[in-house]
C-alpha positions as CSV (number, residue, x, y, z in Angstrom):
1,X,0.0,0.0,0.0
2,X,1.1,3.4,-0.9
3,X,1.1,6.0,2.4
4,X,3.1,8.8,0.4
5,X,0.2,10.5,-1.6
6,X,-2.2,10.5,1.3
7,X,0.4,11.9,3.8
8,X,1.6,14.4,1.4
9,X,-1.9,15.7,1.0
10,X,-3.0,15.9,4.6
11,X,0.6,17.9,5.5
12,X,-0.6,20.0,2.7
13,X,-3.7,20.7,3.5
14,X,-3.3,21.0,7.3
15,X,0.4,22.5,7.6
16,X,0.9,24.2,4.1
17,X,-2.1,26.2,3.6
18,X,-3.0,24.0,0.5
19,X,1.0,25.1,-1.1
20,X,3.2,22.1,-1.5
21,X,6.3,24.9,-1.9
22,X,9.3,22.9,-2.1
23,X,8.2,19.7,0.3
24,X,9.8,16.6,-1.1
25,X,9.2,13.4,0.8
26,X,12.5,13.9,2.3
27,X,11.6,17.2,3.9
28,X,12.3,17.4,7.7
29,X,9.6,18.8,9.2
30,X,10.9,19.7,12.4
31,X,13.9,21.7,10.5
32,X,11.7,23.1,8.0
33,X,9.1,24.2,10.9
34,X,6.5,22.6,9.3
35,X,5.0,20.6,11.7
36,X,5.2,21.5,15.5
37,X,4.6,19.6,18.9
38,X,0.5,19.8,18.4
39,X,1.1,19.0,14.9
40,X,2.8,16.0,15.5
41,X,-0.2,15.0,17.8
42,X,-2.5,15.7,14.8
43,X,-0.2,13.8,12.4
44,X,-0.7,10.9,15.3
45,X,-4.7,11.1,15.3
46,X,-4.5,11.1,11.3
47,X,-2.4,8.1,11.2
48,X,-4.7,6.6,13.9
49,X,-7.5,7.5,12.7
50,X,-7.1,6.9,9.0
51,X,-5.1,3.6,9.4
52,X,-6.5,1.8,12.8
53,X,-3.6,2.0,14.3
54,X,-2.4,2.8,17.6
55,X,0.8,5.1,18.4
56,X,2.4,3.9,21.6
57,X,5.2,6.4,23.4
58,X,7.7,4.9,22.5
59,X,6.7,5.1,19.1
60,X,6.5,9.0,19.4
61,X,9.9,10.1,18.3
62,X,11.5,11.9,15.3
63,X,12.6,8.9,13.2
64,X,8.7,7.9,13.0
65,X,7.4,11.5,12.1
66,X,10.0,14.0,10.6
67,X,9.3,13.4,7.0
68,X,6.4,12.1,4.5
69,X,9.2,9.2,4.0
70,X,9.5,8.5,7.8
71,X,5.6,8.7,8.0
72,X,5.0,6.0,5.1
73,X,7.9,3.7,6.4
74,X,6.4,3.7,9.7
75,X,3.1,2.9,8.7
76,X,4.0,0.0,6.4
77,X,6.3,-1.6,9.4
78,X,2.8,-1.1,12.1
79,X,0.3,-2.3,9.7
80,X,2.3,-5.6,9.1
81,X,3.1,-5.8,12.8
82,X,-0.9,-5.3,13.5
């Protein structure tokens, strides 16, 4: 399953005004200030939401949310885990 296009689209819609701009999947978005500490809890409740799946704590660190790349990886290693 692809998890690129969908993230890509809801960090564009809810962090970029609706502007890609020059986001590449690679784009930090901690360095970029992109997303923030209450965006990262909304990227958590989109993930969970959209994908039934649960976020522990420990899942809750940079590797797992600081790009569209890290996003995607992250969901195709829980959804095979789940």
């Amino acid at each position: 399953m692809d998890f690129i296009n969908p993230v890509k689209d809801f960090i564009i819609e809810n962090f970029l005004f609706g502007e890609a701009g020059d986001l590449t999947t690679d784009t930090s978005f901690l360095e970029g200030g992109i997303v923030d500490s209450t965006g990262i809890l909304e990227l958590v409740a989109f993930r969970e939401e959209n994908y039934r799946i649960t976020v522990e704590d420990d899942e809750l660190v940079p590797e797992n949310f600081n790009s569209i790349s890290d996003v995607s990886r992250f969901l195709k290693t829980k959804l095979v885990h789940e």
